[in-house]
FIKOLZA-1660 file (N, C-alpha, C; in steps of 0.1 Angstrom, whole numbers, plus 5000, padded with zeros to 4 digits):
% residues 184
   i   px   py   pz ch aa at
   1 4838 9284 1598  A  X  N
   1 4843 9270 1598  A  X CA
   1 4831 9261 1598  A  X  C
   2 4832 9249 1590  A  X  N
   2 4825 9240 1586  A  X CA
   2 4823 9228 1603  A  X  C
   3 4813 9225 1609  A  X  N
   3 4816 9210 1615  A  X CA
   3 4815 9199 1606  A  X  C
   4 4821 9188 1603  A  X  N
   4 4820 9176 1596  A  X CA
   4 4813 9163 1606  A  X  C
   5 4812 9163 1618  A  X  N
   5 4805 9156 1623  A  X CA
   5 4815 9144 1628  A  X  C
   6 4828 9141 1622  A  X  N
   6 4839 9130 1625  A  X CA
   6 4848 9136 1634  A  X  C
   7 4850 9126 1644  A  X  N
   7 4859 9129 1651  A  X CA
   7 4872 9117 1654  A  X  C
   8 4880 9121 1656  A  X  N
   8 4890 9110 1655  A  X CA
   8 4902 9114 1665  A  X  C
   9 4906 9105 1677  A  X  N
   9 4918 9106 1684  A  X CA
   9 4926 9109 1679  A  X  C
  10 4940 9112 1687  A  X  N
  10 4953 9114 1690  A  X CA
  10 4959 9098 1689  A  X  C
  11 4970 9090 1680  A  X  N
  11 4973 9078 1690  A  X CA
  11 4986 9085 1696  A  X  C
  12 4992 9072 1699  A  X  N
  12 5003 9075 1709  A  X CA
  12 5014 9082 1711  A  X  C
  13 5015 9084 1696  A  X  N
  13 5028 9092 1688  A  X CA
  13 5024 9106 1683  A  X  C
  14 5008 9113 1686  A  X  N
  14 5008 9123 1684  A  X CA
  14 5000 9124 1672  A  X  C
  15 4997 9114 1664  A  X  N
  15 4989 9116 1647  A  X CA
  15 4975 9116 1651  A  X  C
  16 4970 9122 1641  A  X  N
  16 4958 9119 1635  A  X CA
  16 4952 9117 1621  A  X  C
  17 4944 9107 1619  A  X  N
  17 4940 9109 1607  A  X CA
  17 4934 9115 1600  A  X  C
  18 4941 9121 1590  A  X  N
  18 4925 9128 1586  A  X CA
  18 4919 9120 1576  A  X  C
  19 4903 9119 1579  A  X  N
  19 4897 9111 1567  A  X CA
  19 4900 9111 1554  A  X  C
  20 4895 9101 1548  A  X  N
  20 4898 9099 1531  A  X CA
  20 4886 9108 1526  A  X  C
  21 4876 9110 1528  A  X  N
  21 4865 9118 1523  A  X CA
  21 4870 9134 1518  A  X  C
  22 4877 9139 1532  A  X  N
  22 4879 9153 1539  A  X CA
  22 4891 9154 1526  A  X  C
  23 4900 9140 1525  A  X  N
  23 4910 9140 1518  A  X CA
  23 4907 9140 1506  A  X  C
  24 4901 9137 1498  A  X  N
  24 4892 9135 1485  A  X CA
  24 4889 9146 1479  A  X  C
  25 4877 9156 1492  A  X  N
  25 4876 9169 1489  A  X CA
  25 4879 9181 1487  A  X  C
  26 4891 9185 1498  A  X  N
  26 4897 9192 1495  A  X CA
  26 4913 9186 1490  A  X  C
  27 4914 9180 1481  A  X  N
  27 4923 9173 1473  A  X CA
  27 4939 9172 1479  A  X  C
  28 4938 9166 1492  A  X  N
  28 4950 9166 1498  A  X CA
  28 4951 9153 1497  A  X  C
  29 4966 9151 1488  A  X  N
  29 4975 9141 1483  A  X CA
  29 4985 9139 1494  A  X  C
  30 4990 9124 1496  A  X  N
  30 5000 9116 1502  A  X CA
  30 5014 9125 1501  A  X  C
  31 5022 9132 1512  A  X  N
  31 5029 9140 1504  A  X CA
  31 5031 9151 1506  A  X  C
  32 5018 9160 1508  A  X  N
  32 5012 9173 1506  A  X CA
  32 5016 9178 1521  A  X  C
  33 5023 9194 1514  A  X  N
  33 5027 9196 1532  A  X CA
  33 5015 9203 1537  A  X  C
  34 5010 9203 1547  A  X  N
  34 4999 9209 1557  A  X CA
  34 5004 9220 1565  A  X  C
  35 4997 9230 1567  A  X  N
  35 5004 9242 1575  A  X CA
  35 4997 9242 1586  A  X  C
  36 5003 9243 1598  A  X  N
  36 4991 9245 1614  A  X CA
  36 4993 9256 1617  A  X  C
  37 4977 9263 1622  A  X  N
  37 4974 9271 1624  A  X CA
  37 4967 9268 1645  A  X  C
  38 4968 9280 1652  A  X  N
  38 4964 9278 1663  A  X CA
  38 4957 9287 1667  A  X  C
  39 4944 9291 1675  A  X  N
  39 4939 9304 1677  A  X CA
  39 4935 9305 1693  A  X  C
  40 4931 9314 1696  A  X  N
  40 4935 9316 1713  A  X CA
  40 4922 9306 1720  A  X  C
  41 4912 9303 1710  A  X  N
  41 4899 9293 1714  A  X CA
  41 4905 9278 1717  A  X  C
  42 4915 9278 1710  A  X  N
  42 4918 9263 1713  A  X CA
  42 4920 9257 1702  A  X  C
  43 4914 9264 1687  A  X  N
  43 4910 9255 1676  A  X CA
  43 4928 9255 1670  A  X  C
  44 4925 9236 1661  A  X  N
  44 4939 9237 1654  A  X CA
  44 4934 9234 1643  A  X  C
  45 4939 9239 1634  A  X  N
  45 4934 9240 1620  A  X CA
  45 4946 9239 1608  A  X  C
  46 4943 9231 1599  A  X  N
  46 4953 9227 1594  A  X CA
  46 4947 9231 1576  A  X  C
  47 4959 9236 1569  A  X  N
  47 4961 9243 1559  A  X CA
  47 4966 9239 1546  A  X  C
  48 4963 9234 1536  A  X  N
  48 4970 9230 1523  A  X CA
  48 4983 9244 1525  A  X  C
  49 4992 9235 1525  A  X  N
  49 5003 9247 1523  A  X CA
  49 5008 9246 1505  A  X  C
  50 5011 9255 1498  A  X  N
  50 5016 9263 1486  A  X CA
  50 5029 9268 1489  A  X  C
  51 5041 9264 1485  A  X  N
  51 5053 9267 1483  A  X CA
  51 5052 9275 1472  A  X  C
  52 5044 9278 1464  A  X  N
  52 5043 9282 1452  A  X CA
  52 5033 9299 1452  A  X  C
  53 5028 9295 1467  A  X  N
  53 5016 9307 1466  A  X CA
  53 5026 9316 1476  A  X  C
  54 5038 9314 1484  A  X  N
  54 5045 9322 1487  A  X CA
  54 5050 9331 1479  A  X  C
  55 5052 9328 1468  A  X  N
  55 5058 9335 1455  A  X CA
  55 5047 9347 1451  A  X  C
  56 5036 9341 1449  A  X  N
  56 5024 9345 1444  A  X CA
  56 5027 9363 1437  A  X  C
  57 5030 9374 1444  A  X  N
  57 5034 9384 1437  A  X CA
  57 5047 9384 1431  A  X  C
  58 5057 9380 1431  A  X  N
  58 5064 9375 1420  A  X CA
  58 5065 9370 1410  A  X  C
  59 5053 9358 1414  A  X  N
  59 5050 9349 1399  A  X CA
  59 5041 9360 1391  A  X  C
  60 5033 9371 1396  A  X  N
  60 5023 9378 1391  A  X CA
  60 5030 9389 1379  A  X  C
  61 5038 9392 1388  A  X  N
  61 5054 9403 1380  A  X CA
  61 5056 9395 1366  A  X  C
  62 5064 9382 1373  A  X  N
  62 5070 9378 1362  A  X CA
  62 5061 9371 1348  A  X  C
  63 5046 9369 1350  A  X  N
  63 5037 9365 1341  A  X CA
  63 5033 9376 1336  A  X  C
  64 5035 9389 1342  A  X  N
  64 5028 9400 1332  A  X CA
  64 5041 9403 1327  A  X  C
  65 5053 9403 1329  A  X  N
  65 5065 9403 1321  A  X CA
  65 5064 9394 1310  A  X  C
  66 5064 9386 1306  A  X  N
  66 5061 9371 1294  A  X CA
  66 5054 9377 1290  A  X  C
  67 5041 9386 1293  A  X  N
  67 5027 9385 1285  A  X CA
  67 5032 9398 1278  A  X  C
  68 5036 9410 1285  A  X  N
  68 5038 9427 1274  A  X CA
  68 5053 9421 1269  A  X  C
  69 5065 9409 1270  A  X  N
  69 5077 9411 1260  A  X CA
  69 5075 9399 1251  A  X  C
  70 5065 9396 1254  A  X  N
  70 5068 9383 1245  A  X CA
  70 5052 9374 1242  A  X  C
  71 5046 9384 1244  A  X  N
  71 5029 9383 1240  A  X CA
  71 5018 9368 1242  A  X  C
  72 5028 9363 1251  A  X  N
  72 5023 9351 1255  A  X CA
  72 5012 9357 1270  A  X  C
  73 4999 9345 1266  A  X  N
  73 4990 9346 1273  A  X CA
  73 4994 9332 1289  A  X  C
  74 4993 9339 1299  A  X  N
  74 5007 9327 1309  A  X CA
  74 4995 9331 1320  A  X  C
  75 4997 9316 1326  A  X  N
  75 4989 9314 1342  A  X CA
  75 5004 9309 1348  A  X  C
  76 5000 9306 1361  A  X  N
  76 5012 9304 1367  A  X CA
  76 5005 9294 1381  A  X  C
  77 5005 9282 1383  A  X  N
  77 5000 9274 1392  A  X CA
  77 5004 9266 1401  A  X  C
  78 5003 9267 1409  A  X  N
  78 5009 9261 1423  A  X CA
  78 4997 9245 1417  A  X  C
  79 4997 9233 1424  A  X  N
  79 4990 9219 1423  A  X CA
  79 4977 9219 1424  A  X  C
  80 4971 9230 1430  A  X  N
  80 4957 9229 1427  A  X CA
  80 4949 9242 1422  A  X  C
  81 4958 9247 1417  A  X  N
  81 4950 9267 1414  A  X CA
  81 4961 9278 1411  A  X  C
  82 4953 9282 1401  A  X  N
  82 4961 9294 1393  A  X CA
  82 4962 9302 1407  A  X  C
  83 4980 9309 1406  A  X  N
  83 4975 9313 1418  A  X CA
  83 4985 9329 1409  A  X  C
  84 4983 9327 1393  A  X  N
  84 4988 9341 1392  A  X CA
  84 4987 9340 1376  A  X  C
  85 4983 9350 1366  A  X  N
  85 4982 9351 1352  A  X CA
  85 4984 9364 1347  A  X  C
  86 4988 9365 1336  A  X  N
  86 4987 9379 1324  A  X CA
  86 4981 9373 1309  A  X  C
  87 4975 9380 1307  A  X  N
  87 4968 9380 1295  A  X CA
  87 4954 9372 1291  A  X  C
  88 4951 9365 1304  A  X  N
  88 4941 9365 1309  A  X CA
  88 4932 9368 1317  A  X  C
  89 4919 9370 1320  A  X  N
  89 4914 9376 1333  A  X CA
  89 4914 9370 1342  A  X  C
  90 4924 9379 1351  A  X  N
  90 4926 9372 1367  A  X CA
  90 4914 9368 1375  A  X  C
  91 4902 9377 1373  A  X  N
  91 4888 9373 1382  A  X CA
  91 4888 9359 1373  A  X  C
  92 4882 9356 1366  A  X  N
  92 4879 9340 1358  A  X CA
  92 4887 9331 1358  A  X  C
  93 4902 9335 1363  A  X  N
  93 4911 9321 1364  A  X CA
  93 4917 9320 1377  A  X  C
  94 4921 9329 1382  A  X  N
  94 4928 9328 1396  A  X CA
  94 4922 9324 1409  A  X  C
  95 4926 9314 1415  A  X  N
  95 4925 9306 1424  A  X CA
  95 4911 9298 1422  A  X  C
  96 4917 9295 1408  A  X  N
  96 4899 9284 1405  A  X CA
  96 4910 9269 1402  A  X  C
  97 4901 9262 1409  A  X  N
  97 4911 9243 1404  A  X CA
  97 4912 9242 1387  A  X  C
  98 4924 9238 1392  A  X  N
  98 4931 9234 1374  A  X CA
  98 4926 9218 1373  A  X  C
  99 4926 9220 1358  A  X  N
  99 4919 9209 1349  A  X CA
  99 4926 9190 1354  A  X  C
 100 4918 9182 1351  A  X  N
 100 4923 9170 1355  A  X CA
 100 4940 9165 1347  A  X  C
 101 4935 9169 1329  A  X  N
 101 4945 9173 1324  A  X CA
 101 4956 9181 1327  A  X  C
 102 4958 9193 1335  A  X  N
 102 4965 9197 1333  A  X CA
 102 4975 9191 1349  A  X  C
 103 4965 9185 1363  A  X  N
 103 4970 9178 1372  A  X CA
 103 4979 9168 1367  A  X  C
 104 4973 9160 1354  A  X  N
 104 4982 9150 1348  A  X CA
 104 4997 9155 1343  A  X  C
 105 4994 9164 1334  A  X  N
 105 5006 9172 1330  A  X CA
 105 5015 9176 1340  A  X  C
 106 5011 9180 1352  A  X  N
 106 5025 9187 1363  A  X CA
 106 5025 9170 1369  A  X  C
 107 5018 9157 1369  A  X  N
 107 5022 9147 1372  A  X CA
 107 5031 9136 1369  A  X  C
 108 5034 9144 1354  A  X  N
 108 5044 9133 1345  A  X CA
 108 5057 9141 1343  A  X  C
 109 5057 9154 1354  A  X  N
 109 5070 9159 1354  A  X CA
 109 5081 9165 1341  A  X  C
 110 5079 9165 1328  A  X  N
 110 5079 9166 1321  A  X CA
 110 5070 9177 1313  A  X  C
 111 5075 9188 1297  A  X  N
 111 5070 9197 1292  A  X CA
 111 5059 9190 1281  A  X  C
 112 5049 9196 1281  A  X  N
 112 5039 9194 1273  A  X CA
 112 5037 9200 1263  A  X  C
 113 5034 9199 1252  A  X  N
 113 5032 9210 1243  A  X CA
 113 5019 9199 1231  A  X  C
 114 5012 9212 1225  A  X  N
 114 4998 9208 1222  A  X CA
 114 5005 9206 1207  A  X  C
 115 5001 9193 1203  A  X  N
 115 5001 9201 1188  A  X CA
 115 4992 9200 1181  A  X  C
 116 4979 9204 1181  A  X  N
 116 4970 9206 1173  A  X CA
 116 4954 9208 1181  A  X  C
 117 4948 9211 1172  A  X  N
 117 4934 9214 1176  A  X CA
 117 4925 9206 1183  A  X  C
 118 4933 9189 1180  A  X  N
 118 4924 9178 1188  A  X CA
 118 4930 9175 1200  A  X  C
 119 4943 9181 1201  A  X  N
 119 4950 9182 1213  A  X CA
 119 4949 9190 1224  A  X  C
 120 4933 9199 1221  A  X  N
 120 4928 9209 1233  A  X CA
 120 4929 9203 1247  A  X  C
 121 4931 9209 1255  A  X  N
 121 4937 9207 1272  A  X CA
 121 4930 9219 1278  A  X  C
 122 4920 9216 1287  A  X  N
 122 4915 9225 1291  A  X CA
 122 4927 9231 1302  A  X  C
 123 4925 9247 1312  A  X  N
 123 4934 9249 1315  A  X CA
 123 4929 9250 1333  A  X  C
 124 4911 9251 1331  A  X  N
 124 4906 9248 1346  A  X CA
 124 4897 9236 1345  A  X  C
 125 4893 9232 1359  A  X  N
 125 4886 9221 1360  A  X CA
 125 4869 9224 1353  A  X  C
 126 4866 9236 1356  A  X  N
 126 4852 9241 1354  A  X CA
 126 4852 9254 1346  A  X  C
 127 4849 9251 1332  A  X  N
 127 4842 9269 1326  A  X CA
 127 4865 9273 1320  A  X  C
 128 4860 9286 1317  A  X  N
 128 4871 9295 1309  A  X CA
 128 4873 9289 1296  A  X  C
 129 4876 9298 1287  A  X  N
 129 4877 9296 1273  A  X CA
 129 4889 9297 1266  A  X  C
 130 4899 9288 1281  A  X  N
 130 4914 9286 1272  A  X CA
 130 4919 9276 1275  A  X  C
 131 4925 9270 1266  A  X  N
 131 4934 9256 1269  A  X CA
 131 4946 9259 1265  A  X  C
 132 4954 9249 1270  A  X  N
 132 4967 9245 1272  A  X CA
 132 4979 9244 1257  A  X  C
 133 4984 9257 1255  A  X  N
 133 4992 9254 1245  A  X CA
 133 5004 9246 1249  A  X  C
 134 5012 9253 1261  A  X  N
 134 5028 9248 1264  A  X CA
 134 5027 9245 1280  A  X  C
 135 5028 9232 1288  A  X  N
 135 5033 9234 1301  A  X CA
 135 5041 9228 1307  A  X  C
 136 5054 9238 1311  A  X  N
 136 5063 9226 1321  A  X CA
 136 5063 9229 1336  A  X  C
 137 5062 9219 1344  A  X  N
 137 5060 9217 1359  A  X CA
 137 5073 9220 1364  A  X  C
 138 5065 9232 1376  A  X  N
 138 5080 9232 1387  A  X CA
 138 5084 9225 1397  A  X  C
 139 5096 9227 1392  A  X  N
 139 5099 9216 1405  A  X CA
 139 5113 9221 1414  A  X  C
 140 5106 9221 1427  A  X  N
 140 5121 9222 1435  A  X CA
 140 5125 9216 1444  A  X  C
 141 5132 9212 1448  A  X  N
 141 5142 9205 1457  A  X CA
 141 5139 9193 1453  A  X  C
 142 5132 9186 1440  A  X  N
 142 5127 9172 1437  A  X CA
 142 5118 9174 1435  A  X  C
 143 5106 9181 1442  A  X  N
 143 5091 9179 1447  A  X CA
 143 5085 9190 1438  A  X  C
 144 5072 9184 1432  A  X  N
 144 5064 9192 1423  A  X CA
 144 5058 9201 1430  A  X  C
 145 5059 9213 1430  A  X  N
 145 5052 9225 1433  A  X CA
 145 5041 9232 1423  A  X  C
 146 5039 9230 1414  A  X  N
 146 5032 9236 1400  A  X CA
 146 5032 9233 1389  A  X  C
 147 5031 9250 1381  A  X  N
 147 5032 9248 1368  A  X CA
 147 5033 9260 1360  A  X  C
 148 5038 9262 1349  A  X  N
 148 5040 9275 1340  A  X CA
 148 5031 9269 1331  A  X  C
 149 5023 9276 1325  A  X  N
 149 5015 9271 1312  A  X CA
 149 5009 9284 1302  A  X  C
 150 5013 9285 1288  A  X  N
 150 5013 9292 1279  A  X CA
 150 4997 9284 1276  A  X  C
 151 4988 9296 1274  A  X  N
 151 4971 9291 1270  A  X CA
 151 4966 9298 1254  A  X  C
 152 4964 9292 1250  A  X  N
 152 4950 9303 1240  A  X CA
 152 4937 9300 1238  A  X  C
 153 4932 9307 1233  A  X  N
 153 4917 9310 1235  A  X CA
 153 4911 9304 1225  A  X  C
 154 4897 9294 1228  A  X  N
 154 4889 9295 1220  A  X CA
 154 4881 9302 1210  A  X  C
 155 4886 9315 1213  A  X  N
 155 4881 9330 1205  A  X CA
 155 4877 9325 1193  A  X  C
 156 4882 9320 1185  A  X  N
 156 4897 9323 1174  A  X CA
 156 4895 9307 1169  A  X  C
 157 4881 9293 1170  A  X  N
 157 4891 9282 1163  A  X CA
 157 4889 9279 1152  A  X  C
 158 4889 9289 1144  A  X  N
 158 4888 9284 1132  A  X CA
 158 4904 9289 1127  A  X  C
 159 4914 9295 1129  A  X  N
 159 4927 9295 1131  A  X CA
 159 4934 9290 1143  A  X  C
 160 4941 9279 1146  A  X  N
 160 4946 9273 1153  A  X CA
 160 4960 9281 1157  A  X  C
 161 4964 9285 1167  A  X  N
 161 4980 9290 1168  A  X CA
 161 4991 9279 1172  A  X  C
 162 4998 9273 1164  A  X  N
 162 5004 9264 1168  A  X CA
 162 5013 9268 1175  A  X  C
 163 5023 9266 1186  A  X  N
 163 5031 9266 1197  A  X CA
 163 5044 9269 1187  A  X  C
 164 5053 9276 1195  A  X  N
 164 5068 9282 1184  A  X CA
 164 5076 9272 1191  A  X  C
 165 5087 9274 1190  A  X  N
 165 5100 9267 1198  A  X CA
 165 5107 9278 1211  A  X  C
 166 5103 9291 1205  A  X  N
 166 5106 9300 1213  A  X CA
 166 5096 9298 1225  A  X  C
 167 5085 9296 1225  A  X  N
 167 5074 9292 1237  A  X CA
 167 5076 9285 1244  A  X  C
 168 5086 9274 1238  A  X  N
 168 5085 9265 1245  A  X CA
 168 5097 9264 1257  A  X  C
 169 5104 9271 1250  A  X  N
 169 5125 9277 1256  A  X CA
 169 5117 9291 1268  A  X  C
 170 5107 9297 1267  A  X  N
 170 5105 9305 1277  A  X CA
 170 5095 9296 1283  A  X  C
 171 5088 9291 1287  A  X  N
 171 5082 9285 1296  A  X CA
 171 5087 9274 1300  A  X  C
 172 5095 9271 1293  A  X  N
 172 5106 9256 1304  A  X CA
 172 5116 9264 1312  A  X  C
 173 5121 9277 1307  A  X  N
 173 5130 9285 1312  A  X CA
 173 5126 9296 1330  A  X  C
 174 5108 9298 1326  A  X  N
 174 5103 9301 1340  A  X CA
 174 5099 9295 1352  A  X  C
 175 5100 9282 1345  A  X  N
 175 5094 9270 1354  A  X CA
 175 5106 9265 1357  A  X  C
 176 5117 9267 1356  A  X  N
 176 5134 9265 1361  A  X CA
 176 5138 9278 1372  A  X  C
 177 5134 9288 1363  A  X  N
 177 5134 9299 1374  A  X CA
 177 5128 9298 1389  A  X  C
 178 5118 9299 1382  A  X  N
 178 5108 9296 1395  A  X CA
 178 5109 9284 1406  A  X  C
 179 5115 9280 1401  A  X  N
 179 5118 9263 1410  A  X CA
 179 5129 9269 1418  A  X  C
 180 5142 9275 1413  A  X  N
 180 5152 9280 1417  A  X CA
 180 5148 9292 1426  A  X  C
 181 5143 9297 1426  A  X  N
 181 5135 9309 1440  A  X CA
 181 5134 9300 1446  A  X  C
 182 5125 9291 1445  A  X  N
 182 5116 9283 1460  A  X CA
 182 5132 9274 1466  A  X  C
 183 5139 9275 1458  A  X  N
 183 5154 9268 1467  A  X CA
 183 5162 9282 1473  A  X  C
 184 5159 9290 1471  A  X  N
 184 5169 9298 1479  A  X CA
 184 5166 9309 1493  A  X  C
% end
């Protein structure tokens, strides 16, 4: 554990704040549920909670299912990190922050789909050599929990793969799924 050097009271109703810096850095949004943790020292420690990373071996199942029936290369992202992929390498994408782009993307609630080469989307914030073909944001009980996102590779740009309709019907269809778990 890190010390930050700031310290800040209790008021009367039990809150505290947490700084806008602390908030900045580890990218906790207005919103965002926090998990408390407690340890027998005394310390309380508070946790970006993931509705999405509960799933995490599930979503991992069901992305390597998309990728051997239906040859799509699929991450699977909870709001700040791949927290699951097939068809690409899990060490180089999983649990690395997703792209500013693609924050936009699960922030307009709505499916995205690329259509062309100048419409590259990266798919992390730093490095990897795929962007964003297809993504629709999950959502459940109202509240944005993530994202499904069909990627391809820079390998390959002198052939572009344009996105099918079928791509688009399976990754609006997982990210429906998936929303429907986190409600039940």
């Amino acid at each position: 554990m890190k010390a930050t050097g700031i310290v800040r009271r209790i008021d009367d109703l039990g809150r505290v704040v947490i700084p806008k810096e602390i908030r900045r850095t580890m990218r906790i949004r207005e919103g965002d549920p926090l998990e408390i943790y407690t340890d027998r020292e005394g310390e309380v420690i508070f946790k970006k909670y993931s509705p999405i990373g509960e799933l995490a071996s599930f979503a991992g199942q069901y992305a390597e299912t998309l990728h051997k029936t239906c040859g799509l290369d699929v991450a699977i992202c909870d709001r700040d990190t791949v927290i699951a992929c097939a068809g690409i390498s899990k060490k180089e994408y999983t649990d690395k922050p997703l792209s500013e782009a693609l924050e936009s993307i699960i922030e307009g609630r709505s499916l995205f789909t690329a259509t062309g080469s100048e419409d590259r989307k990266p798919l992390l914030r730093e490095g990897g050599s795929h962007y964003i073909s297809c993504a629709m944001p999950i959502i459940s009980e109202g509240d944005l929990v993530g994202c499904v996102v069909s990627v391809r590779s820079d390998a390959s740009p002198s052939s572009p793969q344009l996105m099918t309709d079928a791509e688009s019907k399976l990754i609006q269809t997982a990210a429906g799924f998936l929303g429907r778990q986190l409600e039940s």
